[in-house]
MDAnalysis code that builds the backbone (N, CA, C; Angstrom):
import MDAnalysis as mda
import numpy as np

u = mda.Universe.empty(234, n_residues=78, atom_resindex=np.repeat(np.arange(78), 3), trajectory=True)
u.add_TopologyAttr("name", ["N", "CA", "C"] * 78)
u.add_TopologyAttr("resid", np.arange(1, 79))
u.add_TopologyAttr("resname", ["UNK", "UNK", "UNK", "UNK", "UNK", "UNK", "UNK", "UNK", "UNK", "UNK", "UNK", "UNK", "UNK", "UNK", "UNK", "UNK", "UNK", "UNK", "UNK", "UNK", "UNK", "UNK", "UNK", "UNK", "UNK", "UNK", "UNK", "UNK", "UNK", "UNK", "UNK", "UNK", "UNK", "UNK", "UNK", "UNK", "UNK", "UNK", "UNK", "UNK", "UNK", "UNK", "UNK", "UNK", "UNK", "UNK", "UNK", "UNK", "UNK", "UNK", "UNK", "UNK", "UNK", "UNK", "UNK", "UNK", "UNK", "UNK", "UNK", "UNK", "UNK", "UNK", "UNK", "UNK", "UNK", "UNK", "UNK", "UNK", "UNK", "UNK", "UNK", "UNK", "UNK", "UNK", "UNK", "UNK", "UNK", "UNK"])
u.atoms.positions = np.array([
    [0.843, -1.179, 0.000],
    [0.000, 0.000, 0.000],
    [0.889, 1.244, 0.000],
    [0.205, 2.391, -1.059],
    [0.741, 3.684, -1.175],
    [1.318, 4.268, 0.269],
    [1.847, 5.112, 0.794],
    [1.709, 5.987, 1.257],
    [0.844, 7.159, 1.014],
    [-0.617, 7.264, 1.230],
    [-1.092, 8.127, 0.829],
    [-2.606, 7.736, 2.198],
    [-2.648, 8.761, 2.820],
    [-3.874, 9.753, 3.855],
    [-5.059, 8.603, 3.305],
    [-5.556, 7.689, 3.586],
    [-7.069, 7.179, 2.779],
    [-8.311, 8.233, 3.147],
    [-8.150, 9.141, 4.151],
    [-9.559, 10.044, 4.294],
    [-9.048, 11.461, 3.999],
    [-8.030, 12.095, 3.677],
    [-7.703, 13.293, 3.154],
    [-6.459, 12.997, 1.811],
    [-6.192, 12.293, 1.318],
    [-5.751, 12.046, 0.051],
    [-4.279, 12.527, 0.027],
    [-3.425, 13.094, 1.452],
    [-2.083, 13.354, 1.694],
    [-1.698, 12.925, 0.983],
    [-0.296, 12.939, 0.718],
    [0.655, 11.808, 0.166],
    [2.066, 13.137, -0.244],
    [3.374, 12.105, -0.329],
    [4.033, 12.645, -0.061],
    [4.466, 14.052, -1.332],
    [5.469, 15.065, -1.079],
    [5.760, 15.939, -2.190],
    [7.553, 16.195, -2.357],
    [8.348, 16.427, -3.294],
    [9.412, 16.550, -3.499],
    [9.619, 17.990, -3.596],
    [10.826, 18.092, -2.775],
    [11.360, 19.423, -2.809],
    [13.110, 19.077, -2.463],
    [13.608, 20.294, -2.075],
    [15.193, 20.651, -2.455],
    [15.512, 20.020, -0.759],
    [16.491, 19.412, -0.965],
    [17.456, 19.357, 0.367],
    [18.709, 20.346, 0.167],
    [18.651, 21.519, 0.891],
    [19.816, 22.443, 0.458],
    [20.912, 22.653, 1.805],
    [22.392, 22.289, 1.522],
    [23.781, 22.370, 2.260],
    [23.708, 23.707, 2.726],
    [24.605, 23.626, 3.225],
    [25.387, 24.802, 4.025],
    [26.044, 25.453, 2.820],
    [26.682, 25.240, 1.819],
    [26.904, 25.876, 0.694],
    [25.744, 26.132, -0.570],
    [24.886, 25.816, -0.086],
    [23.554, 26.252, -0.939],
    [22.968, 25.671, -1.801],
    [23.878, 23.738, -2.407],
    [23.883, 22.996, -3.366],
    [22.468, 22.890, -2.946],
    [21.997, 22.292, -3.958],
    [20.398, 21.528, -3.838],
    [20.736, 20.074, -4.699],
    [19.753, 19.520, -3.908],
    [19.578, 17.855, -4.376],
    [17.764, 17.484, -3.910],
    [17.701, 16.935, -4.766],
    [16.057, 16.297, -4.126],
    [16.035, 15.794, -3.095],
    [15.051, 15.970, -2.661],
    [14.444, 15.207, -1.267],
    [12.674, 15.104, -1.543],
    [12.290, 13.900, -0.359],
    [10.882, 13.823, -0.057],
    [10.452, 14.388, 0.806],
    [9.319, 14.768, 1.087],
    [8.696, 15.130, 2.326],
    [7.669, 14.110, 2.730],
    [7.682, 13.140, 3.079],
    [6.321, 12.341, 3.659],
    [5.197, 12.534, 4.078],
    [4.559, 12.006, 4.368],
    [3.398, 12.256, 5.141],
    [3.343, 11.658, 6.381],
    [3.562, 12.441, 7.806],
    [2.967, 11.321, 8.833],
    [1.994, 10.797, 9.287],
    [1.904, 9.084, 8.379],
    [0.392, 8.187, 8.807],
    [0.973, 7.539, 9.537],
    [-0.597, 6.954, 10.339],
    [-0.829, 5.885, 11.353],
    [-1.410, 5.029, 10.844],
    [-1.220, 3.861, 11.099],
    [-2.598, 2.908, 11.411],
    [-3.139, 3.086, 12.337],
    [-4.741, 2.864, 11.779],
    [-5.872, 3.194, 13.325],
    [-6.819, 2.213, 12.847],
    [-7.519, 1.637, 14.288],
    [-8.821, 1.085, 14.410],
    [-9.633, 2.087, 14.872],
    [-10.855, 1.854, 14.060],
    [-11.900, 2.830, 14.715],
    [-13.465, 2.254, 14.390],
    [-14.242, 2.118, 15.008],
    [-15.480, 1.572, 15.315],
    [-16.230, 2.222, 14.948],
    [-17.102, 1.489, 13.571],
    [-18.596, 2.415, 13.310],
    [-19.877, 2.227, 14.103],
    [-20.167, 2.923, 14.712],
    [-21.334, 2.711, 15.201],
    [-22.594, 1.950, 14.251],
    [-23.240, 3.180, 12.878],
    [-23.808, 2.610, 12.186],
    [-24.006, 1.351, 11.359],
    [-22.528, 0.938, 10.941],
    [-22.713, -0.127, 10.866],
    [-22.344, -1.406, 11.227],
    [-21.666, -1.069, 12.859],
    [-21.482, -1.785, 13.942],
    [-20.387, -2.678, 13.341],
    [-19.246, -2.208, 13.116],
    [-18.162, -3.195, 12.715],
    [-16.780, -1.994, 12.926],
    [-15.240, -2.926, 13.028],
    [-13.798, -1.909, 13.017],
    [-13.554, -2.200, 11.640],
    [-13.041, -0.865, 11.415],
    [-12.225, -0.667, 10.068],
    [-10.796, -0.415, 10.454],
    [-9.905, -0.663, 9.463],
    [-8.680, -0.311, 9.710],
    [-8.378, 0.680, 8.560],
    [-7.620, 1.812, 9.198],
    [-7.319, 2.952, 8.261],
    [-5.888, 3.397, 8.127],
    [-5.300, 3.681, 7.206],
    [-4.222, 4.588, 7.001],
    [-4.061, 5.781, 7.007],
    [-4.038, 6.530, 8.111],
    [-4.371, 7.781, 7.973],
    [-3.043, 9.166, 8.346],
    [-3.311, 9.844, 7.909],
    [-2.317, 11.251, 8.317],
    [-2.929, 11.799, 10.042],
    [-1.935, 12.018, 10.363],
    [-2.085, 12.650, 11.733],
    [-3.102, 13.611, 11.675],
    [-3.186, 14.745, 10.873],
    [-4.001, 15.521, 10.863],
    [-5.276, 15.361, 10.280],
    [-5.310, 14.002, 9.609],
    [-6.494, 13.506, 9.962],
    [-7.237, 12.781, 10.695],
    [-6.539, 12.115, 11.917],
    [-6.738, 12.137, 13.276],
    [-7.155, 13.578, 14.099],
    [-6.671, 14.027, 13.868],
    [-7.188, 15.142, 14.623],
    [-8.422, 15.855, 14.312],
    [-9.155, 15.790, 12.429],
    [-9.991, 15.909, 12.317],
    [-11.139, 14.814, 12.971],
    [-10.866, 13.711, 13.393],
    [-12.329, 12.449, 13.648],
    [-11.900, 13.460, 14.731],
    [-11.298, 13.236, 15.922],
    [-10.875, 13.646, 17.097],
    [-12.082, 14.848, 17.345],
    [-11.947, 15.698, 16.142],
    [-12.910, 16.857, 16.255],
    [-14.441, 16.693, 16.182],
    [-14.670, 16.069, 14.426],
    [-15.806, 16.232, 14.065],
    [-16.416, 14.443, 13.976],
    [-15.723, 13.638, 14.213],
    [-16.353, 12.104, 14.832],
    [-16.107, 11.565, 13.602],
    [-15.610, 10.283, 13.678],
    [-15.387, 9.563, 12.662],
    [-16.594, 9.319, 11.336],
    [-17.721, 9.326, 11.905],
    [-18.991, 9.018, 10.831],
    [-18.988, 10.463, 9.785],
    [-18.895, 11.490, 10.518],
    [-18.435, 12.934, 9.676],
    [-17.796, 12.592, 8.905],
    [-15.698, 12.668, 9.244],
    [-15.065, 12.271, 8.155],
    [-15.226, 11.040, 7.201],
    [-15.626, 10.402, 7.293],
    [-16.018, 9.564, 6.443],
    [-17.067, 9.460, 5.542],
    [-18.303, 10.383, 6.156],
    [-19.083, 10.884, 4.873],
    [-18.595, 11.562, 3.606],
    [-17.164, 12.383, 4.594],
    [-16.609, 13.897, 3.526],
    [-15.749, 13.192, 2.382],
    [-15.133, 11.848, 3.118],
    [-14.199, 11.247, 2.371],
    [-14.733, 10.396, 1.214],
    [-16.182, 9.849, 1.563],
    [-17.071, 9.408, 0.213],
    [-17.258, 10.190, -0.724],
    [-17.374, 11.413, -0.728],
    [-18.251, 12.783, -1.239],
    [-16.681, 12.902, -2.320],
    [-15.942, 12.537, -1.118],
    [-14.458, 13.552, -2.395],
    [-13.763, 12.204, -3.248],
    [-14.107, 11.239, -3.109],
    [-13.825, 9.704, -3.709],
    [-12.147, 9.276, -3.083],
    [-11.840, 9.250, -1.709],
    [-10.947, 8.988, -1.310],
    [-11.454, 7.382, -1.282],
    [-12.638, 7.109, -0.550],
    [-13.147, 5.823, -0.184],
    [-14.222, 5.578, -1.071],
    [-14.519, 4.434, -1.155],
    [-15.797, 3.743, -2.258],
    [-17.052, 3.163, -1.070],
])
């Protein structure tokens, strides 16, 4: 599996790693995911997710059944 957010579509981006003398060379920037279990109420079963931290912090906010409506709507999930 990608590295890539399954409920906000993160994933990583390339930019410059630059020296002390100013050279540039590529680099990645990642994304920091977790694995998480999290329990639907509605349809009474755990899913397992790959997710970005800061999308932890969105369920955290607005409840997992939220993000996961938003994440159908934007075709992260089927």
């Amino acid at each position: 599996m990608s590295r890539v957010c399954q409920l906000t579509g993160k994933k990583a981006i390339v930019g410059n790693r630059v020296s002390h003398s100013n050279r540039k060379t590529k680099r990645k920037f990642n994304v920091n995911l977790i694995s998480k279990r999290f329990f639907i109420p509605e349809e009474n079963r755990w899913i397992t997710l790959k997710i970005s931290t800061s999308a932890l912090k969105n369920i955290n906010k607005n409840g997992i059944s939220a993000v996961l409506k938003e994440a159908r709507e934007k075709g992260f999930i089927k």
